[in-house]
Short mmCIF file of the C-alpha atoms (twelve columns), coordinates in Angstrom:
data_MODEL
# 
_entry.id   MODEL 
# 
loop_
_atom_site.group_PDB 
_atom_site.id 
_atom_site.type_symbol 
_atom_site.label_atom_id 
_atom_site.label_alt_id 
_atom_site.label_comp_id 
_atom_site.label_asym_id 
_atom_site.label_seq_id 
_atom_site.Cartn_x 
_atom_site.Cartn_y 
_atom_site.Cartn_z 
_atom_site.pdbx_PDB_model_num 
ATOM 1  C CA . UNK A 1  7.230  -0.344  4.358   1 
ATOM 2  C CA . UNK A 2  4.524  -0.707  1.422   1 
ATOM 3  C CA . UNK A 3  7.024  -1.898  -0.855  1 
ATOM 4  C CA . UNK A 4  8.306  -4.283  1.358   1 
ATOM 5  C CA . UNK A 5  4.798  -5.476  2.040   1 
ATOM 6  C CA . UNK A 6  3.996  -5.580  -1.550  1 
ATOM 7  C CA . UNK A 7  7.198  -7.851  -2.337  1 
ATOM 8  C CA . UNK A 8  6.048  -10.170 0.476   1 
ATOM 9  C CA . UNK A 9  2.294  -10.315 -1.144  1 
ATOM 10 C CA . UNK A 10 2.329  -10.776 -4.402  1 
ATOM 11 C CA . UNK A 11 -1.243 -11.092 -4.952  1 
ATOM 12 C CA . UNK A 12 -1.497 -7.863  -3.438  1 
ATOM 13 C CA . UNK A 13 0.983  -6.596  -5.686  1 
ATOM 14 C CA . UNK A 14 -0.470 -7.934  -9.274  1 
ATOM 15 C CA . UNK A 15 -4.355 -6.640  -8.452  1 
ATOM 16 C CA . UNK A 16 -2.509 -3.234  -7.583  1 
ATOM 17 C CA . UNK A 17 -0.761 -3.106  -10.541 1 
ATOM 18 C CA . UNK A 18 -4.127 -3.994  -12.543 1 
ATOM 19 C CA . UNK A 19 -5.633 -0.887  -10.342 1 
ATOM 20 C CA . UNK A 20 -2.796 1.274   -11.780 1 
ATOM 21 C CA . UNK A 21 -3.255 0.705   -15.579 1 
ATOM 22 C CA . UNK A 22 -6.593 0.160   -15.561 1 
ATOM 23 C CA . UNK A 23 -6.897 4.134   -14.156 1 
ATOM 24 C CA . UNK A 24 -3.770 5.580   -15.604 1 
ATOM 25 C CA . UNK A 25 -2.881 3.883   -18.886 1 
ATOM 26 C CA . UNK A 26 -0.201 6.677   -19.247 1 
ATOM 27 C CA . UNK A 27 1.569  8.911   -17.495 1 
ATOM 28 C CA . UNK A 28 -0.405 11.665  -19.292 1 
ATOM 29 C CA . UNK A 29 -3.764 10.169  -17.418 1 
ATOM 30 C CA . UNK A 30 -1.525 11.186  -13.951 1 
ATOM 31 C CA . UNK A 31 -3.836 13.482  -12.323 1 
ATOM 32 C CA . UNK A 32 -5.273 14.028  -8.914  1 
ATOM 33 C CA . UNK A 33 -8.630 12.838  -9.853  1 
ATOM 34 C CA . UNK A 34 -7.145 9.863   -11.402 1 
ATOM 35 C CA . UNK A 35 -5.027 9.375   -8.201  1 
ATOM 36 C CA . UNK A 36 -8.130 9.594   -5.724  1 
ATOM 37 C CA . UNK A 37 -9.728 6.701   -7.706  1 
ATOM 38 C CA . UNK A 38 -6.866 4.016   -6.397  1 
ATOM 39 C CA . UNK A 39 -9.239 2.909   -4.268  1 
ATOM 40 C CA . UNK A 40 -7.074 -0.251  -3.834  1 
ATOM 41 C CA . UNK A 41 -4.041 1.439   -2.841  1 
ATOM 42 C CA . UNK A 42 -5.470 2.970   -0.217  1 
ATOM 43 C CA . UNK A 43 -6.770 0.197   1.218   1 
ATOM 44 C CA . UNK A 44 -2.852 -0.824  0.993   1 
ATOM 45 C CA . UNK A 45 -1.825 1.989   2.542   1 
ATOM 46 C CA . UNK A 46 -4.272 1.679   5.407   1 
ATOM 47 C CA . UNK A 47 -3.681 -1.557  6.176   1 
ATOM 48 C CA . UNK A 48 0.034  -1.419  6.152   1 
ATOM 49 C CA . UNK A 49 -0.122 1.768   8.545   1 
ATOM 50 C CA . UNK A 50 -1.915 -0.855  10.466  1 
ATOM 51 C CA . UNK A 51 0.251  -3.412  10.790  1 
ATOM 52 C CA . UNK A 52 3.499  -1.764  11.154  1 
ATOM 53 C CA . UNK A 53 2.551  1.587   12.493  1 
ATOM 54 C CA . UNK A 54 3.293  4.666   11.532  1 
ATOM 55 C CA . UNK A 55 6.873  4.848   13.927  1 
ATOM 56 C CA . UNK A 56 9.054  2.502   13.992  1 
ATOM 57 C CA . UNK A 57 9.166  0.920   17.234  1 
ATOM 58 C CA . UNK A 58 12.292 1.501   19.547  1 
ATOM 59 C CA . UNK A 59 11.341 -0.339  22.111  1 
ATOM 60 C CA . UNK A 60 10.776 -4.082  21.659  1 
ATOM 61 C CA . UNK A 61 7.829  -5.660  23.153  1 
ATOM 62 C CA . UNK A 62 7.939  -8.856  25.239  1 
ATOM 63 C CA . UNK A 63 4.740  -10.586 26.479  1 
ATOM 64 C CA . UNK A 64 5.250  -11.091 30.589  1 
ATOM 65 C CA . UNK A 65 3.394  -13.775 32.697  1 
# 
């Protein structure tokens, strides 16, 4: 579901992308020190574990008067 929220927000999607080569330049830089600094994406992956949830629903919802 992050990709498909990232294709939806591409604003979202270019400052991420500015987050990735700003901390790894190369795939040599690929590290987990490097990866724990991607602030951003985690924010990303926070918020779209908030908004969609982390099951997919099988049960629809329906708002009742």
């Amino acid at each position: 579901m992050t990709c498909v929220y990232l294709e939806r927000n591409p604003p979202v999607k270019h400052k991420l992308m500015q987050e990735i080569e700003q901390v790894v330049p190369t795939e040599a830089d690929i590290t987990i020190d490097n990866l724990n600094k991607l602030q951003y994406l985690q924010c990303i992956i926070h918020e779209v574990g908030r908004i969609y949830g982390p099951v997919p629903s099988l049960l629809s919802r329906e708002v009742v008067q």
